[in-house]
C-alpha positions as a Markdown table, in Angstrom:
| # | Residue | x | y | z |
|---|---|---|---|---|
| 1 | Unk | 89.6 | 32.9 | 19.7 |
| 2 | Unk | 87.2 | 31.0 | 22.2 |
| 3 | Unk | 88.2 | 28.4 | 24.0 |
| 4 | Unk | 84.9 | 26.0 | 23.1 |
| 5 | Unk | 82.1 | 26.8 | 20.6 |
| 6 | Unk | 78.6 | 25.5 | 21.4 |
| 7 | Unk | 76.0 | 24.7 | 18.7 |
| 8 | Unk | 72.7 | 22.9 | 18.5 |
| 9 | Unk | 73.8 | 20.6 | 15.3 |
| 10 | Unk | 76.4 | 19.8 | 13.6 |
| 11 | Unk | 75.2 | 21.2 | 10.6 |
| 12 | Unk | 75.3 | 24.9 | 12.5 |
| 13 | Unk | 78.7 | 24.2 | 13.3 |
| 14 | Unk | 79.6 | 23.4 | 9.3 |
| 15 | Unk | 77.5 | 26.4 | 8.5 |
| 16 | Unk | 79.3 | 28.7 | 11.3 |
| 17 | Unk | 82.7 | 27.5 | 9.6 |
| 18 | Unk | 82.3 | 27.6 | 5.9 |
| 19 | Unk | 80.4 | 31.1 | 5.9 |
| 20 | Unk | 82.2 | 33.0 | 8.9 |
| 21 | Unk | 85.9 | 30.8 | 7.8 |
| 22 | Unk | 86.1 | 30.5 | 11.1 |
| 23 | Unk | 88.6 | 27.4 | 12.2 |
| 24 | Unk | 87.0 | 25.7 | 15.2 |
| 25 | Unk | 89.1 | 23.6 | 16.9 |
| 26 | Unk | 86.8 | 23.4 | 20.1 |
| 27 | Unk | 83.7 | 23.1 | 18.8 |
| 28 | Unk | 80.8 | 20.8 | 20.0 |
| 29 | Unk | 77.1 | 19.7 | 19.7 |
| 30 | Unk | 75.4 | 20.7 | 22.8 |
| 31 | Unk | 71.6 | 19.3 | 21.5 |
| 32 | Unk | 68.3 | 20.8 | 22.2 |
| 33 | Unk | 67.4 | 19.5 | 25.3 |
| 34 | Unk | 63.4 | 19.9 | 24.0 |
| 35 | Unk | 62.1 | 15.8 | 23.0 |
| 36 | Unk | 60.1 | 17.1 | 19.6 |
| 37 | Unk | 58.4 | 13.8 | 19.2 |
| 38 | Unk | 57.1 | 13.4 | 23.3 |
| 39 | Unk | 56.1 | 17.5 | 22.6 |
| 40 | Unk | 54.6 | 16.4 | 19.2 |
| 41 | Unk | 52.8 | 13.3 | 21.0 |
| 42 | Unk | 51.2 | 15.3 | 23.8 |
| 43 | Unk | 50.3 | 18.5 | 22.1 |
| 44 | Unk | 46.5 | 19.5 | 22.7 |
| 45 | Unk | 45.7 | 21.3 | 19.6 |
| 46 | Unk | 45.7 | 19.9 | 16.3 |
| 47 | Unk | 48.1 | 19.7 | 13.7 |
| 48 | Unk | 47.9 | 20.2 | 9.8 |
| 49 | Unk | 50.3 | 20.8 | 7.1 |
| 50 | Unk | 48.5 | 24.1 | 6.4 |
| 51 | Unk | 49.3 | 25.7 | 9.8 |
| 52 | Unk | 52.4 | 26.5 | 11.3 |
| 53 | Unk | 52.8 | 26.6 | 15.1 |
| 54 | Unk | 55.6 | 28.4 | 16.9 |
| 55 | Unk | 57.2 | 28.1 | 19.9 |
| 56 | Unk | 59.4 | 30.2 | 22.5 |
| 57 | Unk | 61.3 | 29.4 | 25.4 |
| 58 | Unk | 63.2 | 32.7 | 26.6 |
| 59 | Unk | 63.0 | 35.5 | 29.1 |
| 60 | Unk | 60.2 | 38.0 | 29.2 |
| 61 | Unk | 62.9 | 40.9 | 28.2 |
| 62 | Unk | 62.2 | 43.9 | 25.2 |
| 63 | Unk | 65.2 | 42.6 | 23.5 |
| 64 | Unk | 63.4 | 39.3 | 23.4 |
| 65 | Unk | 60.4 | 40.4 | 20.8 |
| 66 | Unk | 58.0 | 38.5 | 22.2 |
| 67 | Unk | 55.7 | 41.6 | 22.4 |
């Protein structure tokens, strides 16, 4: 057992314990540290219900995918 769980939401955590059955004590919301609405505000291209835009924050690594 681990001594704390991290997840982005609480709804993760629910998820993590009603599908896995995992009991989680130790859990806790560590939120994305990204502000959506400030990146939403200051994006340069433009935005449309029809078109989905993606974006990645990792390491440059093969197990990554980004290729």
């Amino acid at each position: 057992m681990a001594d704390l769980t991290l997840a982005p939401a609480q709804i993760i955590l629910k998820d993590m314990q009603k599908d896995l059955r995992l009991s989680l004590p130790h859990a806790q919301v560590l939120p994305n540290p990204i502000d959506e609405e400030s990146l939403r505000k200051n994006m340069k291209i433009e935005s449309s219900p029809s078109k989905i835009h993606f974006i990645s924050v990792g390491r440059l690594h093969p197990e990554k995918g980004f290729d």
